[in-house]
Backbone bond lengths (Angstrom), bond angles and torsions (degrees), N, CA, C in turn:
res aa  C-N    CA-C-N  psi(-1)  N-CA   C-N-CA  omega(-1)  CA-C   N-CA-C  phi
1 X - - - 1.458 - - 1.535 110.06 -
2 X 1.078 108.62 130.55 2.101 113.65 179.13 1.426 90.33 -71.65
3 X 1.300 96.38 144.57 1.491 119.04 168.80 1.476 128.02 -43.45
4 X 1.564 118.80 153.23 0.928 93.72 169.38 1.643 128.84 -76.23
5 X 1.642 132.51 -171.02 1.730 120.62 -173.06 1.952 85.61 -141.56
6 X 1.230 96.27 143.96 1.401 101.95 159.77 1.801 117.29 -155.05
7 X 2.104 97.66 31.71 1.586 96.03 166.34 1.794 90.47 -161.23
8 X 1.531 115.52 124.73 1.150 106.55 174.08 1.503 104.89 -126.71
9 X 1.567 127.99 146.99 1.145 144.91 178.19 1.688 113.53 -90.93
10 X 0.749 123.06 93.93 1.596 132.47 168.08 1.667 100.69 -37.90
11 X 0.993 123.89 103.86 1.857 101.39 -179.46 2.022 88.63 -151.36
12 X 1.347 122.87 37.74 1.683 119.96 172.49 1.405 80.74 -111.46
13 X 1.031 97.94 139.64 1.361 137.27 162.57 2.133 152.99 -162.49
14 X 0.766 145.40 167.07 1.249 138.56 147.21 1.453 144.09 -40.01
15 X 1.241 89.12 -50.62 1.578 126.95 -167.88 1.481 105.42 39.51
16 X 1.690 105.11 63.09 1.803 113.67 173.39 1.732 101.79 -70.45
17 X 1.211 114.72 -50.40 1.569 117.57 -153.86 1.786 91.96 -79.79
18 X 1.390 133.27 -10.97 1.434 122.46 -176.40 1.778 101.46 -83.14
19 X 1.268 110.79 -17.03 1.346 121.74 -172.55 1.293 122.83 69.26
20 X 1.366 117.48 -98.46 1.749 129.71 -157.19 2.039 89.15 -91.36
21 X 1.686 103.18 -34.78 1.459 86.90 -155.77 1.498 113.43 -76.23
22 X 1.542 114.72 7.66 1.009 107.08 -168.72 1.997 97.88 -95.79
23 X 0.994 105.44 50.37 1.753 124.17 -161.25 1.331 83.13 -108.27
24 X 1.238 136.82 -38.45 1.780 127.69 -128.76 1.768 81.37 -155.10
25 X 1.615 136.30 -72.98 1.149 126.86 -177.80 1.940 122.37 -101.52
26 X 1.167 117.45 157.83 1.352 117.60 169.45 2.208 94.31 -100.76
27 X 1.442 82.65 136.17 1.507 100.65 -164.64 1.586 115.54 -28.13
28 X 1.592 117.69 -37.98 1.362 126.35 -166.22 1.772 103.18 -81.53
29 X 1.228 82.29 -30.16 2.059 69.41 174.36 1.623 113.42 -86.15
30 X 0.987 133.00 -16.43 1.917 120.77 147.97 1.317 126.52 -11.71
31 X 1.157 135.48 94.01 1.568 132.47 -169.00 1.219 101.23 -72.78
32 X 1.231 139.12 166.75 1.399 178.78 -68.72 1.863 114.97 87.47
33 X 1.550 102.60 122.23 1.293 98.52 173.94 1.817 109.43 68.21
34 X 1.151 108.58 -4.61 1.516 101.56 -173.23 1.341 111.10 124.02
35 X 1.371 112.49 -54.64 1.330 133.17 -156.95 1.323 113.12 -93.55
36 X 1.379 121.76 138.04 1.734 111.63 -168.30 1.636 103.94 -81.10
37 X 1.366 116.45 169.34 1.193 107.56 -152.14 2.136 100.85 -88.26
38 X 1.256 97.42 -2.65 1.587 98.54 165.09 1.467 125.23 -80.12
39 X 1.223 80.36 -11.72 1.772 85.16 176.82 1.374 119.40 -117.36
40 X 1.853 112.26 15.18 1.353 97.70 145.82 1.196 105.60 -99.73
41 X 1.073 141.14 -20.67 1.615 138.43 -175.02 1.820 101.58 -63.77
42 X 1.598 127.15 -38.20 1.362 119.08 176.19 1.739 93.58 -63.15
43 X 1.353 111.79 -61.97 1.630 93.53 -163.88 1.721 131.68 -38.30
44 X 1.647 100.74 -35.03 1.230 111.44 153.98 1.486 135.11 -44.19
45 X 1.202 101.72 -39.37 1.122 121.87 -173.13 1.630 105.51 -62.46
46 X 1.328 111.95 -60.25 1.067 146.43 -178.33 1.314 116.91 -49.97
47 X 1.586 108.92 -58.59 1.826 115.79 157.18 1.498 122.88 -28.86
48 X 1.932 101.70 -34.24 1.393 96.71 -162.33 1.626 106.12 -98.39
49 X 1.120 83.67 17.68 1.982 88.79 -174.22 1.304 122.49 93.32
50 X 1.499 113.20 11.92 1.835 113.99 170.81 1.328 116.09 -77.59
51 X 1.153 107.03 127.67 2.221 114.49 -171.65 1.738 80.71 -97.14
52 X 1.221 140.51 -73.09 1.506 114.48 -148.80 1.490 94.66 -113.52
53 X 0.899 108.56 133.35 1.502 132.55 178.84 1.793 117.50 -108.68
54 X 1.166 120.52 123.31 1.479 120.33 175.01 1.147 118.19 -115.25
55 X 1.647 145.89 160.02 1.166 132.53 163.54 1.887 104.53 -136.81
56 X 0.945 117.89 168.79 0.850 122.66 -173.03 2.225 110.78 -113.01
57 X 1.300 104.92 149.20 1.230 105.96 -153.81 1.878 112.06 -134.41
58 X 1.414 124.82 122.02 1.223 133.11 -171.16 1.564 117.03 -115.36
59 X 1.254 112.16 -86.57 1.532 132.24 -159.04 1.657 85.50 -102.51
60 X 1.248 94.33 124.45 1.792 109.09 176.93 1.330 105.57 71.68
61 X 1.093 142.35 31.41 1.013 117.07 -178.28 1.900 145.62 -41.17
62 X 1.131 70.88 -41.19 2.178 82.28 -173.70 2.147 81.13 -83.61
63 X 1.173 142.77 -3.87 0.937 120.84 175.68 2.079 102.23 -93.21
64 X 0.934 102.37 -17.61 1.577 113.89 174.69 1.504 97.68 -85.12
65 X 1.240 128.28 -54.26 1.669 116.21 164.86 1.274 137.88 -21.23
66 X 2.139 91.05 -44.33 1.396 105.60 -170.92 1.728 108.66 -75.60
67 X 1.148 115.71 11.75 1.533 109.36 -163.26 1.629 95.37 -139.57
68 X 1.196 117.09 23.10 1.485 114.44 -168.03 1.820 124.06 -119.52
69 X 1.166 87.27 21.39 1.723 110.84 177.06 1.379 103.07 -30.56
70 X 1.366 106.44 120.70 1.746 109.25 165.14 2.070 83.75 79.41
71 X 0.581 136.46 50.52 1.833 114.16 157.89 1.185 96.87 -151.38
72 X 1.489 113.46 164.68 1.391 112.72 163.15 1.679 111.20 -76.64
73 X 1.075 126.41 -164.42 1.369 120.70 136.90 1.309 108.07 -156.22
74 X 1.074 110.61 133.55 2.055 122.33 177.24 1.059 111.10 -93.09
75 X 1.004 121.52 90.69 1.454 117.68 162.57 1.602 154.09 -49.06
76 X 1.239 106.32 105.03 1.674 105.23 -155.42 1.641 119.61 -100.29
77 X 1.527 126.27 94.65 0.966 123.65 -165.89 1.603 127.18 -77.49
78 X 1.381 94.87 -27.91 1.318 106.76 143.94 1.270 131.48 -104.83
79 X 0.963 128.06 130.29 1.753 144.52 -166.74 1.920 101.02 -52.77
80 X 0.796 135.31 136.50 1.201 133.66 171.46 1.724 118.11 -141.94
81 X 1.401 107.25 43.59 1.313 110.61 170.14 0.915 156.20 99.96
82 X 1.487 158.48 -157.66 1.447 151.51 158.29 1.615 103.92 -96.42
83 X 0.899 122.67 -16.82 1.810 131.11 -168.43 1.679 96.28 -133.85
84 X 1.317 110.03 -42.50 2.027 87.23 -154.17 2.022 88.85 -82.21
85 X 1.007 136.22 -8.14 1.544 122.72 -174.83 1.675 91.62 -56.39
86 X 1.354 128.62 -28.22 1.385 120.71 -161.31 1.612 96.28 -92.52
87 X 1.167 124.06 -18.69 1.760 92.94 154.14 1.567 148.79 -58.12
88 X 1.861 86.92 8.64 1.427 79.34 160.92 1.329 125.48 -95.94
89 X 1.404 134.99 27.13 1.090 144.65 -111.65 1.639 90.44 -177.71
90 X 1.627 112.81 10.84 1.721 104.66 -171.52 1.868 86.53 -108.37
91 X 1.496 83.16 162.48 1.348 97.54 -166.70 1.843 144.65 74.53
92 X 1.554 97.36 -19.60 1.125 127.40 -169.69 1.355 115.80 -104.16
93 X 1.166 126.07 -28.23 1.627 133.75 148.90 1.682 126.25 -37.98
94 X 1.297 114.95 112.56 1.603 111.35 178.18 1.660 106.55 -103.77
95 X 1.386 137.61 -45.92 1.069 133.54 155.09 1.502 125.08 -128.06
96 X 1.019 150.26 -31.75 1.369 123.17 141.51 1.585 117.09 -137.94
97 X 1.195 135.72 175.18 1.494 120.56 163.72 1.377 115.79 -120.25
98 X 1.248 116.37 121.79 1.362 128.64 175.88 1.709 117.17 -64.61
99 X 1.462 131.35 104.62 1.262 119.60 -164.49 1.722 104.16 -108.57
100 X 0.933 142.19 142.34 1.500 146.94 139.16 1.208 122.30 -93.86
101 X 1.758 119.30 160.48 1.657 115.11 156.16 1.202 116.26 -94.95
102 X 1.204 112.65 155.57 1.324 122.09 -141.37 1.772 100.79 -101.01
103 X 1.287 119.01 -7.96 1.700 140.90 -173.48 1.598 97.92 -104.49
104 X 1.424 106.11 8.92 2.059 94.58 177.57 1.258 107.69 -113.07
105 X 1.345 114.58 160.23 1.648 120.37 -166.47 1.482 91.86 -119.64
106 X 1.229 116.15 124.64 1.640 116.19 163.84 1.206 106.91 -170.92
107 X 1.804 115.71 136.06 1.389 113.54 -173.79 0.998 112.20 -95.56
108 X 1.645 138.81 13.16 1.420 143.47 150.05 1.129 103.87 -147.44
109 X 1.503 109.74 152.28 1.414 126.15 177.53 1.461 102.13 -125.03
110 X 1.737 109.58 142.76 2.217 97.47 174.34 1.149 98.69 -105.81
111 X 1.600 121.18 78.65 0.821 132.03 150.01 1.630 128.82 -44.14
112 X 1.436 107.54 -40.71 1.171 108.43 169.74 0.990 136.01 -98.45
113 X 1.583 117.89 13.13 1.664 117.63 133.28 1.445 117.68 -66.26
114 X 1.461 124.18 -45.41 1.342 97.29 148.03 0.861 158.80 32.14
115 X 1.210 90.86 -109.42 1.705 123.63 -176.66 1.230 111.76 -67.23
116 X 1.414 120.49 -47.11 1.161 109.60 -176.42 1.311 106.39 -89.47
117 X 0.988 155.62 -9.24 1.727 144.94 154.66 1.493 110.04 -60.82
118 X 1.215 119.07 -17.70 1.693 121.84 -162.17 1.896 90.28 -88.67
119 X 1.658 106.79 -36.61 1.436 105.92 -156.34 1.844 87.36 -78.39
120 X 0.875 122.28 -82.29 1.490 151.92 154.54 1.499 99.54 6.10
121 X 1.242 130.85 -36.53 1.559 136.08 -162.91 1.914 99.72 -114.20
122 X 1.466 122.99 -21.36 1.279 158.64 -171.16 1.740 99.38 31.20
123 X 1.984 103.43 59.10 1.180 141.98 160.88 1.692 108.18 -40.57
124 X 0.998 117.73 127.11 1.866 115.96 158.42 1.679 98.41 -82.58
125 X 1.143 138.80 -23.27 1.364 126.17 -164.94 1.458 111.41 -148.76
126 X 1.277 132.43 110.95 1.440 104.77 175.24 1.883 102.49 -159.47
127 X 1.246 85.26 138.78 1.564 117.44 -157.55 1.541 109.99 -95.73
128 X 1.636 118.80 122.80 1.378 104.30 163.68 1.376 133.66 -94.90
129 X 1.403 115.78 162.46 1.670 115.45 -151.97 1.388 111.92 -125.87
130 X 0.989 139.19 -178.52 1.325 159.11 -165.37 1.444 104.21 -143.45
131 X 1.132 107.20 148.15 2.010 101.11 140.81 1.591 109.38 -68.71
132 X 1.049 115.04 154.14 1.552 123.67 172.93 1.739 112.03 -67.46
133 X 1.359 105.22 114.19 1.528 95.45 -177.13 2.009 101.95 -98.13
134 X 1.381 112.14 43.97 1.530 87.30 165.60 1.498 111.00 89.59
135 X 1.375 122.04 116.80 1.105 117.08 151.39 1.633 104.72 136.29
136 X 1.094 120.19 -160.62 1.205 91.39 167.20 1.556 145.55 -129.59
137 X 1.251 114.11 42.55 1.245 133.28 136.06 1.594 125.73 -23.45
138 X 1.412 99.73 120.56 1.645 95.52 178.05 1.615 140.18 -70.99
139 X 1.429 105.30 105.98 1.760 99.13 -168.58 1.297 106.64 -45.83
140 X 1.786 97.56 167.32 1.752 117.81 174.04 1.588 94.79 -136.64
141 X 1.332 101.14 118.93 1.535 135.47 175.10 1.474 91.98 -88.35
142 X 1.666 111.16 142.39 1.797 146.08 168.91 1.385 100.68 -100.70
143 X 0.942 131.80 120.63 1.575 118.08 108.02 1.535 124.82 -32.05
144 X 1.630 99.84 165.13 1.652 104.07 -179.81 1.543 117.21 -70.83
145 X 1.190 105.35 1.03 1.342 114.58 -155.66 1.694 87.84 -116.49
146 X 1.379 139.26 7.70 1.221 127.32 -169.96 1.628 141.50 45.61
147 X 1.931 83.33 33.58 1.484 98.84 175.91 1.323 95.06 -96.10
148 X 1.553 117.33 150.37 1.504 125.66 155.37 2.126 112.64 -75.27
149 X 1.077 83.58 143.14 1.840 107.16 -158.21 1.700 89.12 -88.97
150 X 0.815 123.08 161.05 1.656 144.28 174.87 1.526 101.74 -81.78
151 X 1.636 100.13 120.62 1.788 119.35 176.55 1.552 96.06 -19.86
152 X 0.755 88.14 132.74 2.094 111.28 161.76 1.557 96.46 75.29
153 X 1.207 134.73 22.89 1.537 123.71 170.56 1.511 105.75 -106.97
154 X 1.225 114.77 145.19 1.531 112.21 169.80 1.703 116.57 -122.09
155 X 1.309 107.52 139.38 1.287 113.16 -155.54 1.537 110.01 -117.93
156 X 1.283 118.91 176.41 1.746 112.41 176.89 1.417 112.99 -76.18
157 X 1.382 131.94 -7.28 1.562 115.09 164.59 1.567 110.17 -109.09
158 X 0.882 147.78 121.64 1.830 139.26 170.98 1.649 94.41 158.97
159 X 1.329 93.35 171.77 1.356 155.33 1.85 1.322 112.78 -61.17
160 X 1.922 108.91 128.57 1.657 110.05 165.52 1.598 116.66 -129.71
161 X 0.873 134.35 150.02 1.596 128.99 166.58 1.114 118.81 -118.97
162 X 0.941 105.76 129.20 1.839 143.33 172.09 1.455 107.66 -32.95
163 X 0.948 109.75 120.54 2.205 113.78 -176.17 1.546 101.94 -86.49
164 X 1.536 112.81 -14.58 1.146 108.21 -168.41 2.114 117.17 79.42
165 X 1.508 101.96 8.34 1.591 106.20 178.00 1.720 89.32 -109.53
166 X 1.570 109.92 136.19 0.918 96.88 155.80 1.710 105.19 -148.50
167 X 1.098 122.03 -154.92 1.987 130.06 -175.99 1.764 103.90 -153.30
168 X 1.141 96.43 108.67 1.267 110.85 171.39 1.437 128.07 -113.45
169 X 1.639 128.91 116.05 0.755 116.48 -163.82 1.901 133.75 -103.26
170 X 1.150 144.03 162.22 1.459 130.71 -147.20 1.388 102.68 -49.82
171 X 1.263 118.71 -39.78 1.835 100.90 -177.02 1.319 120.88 -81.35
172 X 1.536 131.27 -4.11 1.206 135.56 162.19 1.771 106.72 -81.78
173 X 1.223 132.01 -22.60 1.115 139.68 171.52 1.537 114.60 -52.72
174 X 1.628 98.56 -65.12 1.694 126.44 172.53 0.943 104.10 -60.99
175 X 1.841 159.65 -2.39 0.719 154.78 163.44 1.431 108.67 -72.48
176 X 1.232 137.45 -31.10 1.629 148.55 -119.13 2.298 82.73 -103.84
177 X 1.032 120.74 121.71 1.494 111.86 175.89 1.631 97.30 -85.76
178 X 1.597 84.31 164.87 1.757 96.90 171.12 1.786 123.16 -69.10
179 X 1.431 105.85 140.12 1.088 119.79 -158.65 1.545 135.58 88.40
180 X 1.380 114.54 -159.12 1.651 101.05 173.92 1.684 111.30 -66.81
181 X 1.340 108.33 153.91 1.225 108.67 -178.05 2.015 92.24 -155.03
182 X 1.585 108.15 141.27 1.490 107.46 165.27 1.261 100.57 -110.94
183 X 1.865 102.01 178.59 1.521 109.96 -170.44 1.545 104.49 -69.16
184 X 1.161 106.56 -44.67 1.577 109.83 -142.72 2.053 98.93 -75.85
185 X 1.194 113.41 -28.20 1.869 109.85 134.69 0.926 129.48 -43.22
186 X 1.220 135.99 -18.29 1.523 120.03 -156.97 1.933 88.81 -136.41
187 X 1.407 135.12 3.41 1.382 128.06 -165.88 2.158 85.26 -100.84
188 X 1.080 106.07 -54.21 1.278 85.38 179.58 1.960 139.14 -54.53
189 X 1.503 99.91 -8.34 1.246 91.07 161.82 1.579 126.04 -98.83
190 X 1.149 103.60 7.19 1.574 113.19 174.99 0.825 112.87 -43.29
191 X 1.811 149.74 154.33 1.474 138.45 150.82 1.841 94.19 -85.36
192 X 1.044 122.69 -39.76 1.516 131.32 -153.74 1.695 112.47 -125.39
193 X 1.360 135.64 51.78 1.492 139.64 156.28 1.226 103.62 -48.37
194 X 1.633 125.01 106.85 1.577 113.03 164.67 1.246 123.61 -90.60
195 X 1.026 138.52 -146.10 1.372 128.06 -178.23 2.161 92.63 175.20
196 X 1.211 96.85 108.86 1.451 101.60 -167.70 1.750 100.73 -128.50
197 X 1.554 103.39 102.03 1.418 125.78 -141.85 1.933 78.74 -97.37
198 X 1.631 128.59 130.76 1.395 141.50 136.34 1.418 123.70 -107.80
199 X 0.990 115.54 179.91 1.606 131.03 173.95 1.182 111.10 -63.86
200 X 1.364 143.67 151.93 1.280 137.85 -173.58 1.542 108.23 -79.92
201 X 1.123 111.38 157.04 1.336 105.37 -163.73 1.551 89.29 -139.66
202 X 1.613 127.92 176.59 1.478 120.26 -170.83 1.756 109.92 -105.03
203 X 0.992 82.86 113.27 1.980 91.59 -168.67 1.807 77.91 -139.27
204 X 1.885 92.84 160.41 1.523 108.22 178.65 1.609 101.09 -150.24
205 X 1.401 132.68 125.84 1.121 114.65 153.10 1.327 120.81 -70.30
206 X 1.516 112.93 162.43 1.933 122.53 -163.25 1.591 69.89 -134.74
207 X 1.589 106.41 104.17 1.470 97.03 154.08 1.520 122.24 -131.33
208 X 1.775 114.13 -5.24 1.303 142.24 -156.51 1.493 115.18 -139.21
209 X 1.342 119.75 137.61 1.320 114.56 179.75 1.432 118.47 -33.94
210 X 1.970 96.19 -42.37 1.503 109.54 -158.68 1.555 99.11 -65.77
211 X 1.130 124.57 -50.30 1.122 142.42 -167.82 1.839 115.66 -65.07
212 X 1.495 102.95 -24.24 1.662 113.53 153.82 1.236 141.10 -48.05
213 X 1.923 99.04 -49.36 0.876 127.89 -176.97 1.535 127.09 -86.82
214 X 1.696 119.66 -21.25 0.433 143.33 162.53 1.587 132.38 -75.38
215 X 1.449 105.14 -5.66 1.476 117.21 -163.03 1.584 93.41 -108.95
216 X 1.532 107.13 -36.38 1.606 129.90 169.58 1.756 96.40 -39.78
217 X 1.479 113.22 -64.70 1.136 97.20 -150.34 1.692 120.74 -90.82
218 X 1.227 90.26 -13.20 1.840 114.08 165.85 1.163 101.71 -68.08
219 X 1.832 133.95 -50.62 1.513 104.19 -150.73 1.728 92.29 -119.92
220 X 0.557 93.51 19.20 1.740 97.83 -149.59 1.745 112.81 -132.64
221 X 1.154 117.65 8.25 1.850 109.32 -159.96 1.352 128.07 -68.67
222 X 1.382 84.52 0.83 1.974 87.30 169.85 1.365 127.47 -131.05
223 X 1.771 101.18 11.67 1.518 131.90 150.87 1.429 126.13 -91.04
224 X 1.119 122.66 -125.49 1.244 135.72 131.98 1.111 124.04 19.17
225 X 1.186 113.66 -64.53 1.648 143.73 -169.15 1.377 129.25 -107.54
226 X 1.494 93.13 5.48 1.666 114.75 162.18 1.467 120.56 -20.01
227 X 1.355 110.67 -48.78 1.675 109.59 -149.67 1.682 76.38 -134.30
228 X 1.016 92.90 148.04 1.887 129.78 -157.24 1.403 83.68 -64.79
229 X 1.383 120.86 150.10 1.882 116.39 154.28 1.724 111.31 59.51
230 X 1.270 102.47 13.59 2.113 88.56 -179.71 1.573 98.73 -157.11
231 X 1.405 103.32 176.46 1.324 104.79 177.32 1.308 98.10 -118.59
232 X 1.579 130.50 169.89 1.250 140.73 -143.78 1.490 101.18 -158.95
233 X 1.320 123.86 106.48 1.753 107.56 -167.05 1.862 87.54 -100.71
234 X 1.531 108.26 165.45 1.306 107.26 -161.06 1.675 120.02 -68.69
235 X 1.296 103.04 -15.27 1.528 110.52 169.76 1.489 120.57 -84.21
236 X 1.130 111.80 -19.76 1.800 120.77 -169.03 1.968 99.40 -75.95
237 X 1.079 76.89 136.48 1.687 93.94 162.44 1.152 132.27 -114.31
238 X 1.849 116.32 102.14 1.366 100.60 -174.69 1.563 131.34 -99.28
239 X 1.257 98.42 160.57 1.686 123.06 -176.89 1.293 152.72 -124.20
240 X 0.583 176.51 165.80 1.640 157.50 -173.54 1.669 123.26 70.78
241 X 1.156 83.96 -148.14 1.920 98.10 164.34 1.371 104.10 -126.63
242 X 1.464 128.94 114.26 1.445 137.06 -166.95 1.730 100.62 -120.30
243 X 1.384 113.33 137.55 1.600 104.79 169.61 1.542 93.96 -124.30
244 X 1.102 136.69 141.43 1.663 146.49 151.86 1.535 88.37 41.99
245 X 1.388 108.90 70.60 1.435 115.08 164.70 1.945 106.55 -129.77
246 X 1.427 113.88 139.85 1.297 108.78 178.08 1.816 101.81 -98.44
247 X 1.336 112.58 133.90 1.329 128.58 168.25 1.466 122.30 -94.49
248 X 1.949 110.11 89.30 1.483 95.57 -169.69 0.983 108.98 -101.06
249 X 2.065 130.59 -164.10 1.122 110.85 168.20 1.384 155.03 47.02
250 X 1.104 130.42 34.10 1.971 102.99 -178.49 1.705 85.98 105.44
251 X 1.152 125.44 -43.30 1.600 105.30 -161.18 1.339 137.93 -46.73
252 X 1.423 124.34 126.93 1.232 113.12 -173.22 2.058 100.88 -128.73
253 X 0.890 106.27 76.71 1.596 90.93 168.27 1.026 121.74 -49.48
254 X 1.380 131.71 149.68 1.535 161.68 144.76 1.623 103.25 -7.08
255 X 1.265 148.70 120.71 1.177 165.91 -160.72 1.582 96.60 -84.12
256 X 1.409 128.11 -36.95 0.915 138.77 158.81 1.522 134.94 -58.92
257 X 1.595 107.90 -30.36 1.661 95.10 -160.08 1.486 96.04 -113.00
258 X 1.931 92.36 165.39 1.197 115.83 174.58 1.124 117.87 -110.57
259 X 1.412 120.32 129.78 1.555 137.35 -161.89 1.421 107.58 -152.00
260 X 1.720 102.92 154.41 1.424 117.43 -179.79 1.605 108.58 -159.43
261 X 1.425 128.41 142.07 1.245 111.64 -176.67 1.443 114.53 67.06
262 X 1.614 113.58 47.66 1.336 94.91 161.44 1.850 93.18 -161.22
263 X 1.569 111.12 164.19 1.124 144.40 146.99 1.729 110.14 -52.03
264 X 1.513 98.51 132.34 2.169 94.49 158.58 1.556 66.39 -155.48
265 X 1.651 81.39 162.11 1.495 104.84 159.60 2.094 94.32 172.00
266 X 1.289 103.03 171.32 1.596 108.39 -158.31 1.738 88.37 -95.67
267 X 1.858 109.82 148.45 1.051 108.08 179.63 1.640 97.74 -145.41
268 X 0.873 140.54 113.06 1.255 150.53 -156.37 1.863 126.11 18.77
269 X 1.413 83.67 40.84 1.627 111.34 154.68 1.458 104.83 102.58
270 X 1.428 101.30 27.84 1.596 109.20 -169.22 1.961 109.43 -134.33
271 X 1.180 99.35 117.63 1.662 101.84 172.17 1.739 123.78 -37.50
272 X 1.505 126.43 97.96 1.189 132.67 -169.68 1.574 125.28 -89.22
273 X 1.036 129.77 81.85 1.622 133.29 -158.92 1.486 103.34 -85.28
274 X 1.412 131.16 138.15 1.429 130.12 163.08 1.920 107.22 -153.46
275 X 1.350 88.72 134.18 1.384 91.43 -172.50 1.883 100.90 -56.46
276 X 1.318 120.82 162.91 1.132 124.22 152.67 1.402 135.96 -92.36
């Protein structure tokens, strides 16, 4: 019998919106701070008291392997969704599972407010929130009762946004049908969607070059974020004159050249250039 799980990492994906870099990495292995960005979301995990942690695995896989110390990873060859990736994760639940995405940067998660509002409320589903900071991201409307309301309803507590942490528990799991499945299918049969609203706390999605590079130089400026305008992955060596170029992998540009708008990184022992 597989173990039991009580923290899973959302980390299958496409990686359409990362563009070129998803050539060389799948989004969750991108370091920040050193550390790829799946493995701050386990540490989180971990803060909140999760012993086995799983994630789930698409595009690159054995390159998402390589960064997956301490996790399982399930491998999903077919894509199965915003909700069904967590059927791998059925049956294996004893009291709830703590899930993250695996493309977010945050050096704490309150998970264990959470948890304990999810147990305490004895929620099948419940999601943590933000106030809505603007933009355009889709709000999440309350009821008085601190249920989340069905997409496009607005309720007496909100605007809130979704952190992307949530706790799901075995009968919201068993709910999930075979194959792909999204959330917003599977929220209307809930009896109990909670919605367990905190203070904002500092989390970032990494979903865009821009947004790579940019995370480089906010969290990161003497990693990552080494070189003015680019990102710098911890193996790359940079050179030249670079403008808003990401350096993954192995990359070593030409000591000589001038570049802007592009991808390098090493691909079977050979310098790899792609515009961004």
């Amino acid at each position: 019998m597989p173990e039991p799980l009580d923290g899973f990492l959302l980390a299958a994906g496409l990686g359409t919106r990362m563009g070129v870099l998803s050539a060389c990495l799948p989004k969750p292995a991108w370091p920040l701070r050193g550390r790829p960005l799946l493995q701050w979301g386990a540490e989180a995990l971990r803060r909140a008291g999760a012993a086995r942690i799983a994630c789930n695995a698409h595009l690159l896989p054995d390159r998402l392997r390589d960064v997956a110390e301490g996790l399982e990873v399930c491998d999903e060859p077919t894509l199965l969704g915003s909700a069904g990736g967590l059927r791998h994760a059925l049956g294996r639940v004893e009291a709830e599972l703590l899930v993250w995405n695996a493309d977010i940067w945050a050096d704490a998660v309150p998970f264990d407010r959470l948890r304990d509002r999810h147990r305490a409320a004895r929620a099948e589903l419940s999601w943590l929130l933000v106030p809505h900071p603007g933009g355009p991201w889709n709000p999440v409307w309350l009821d008085a009762q601190d249920r989340v309301l069905p997409k496009g309803v607005t309720g007496v507590q909100g605007p809130f946004h979704f952190t992307g942490a949530a706790a799901w528990s075995p009968e919201a799991l068993a709910l999930l049908p075979e194959g792909p499945s999204e959330m917003d299918a599977l929220r209307p049969r809930l009896s109990l969607h909670l919605g367990v609203v905190v203070e904002p706390f500092p989390w970032r999605e990494i979903g865009t070059p821009e947004a790579l590079i940019a995370a480089a130089a906010e969290l990161a400026p003497m990693q990552e974020g080494r070189l003015a305008g680019c990102y710098v992955h911890p193996t790359a060596t940079p050179s030249g004159r670079l403008a808003r170029c990401v350096l993954g992998p192995g990359a070593a540009p030409p000591p000589a050249v001038t570049d802007a708008d592009a991808l390098w990184f090493q691909e079977g022992g050979h310098q790899v250039r792609l515009g961004l």
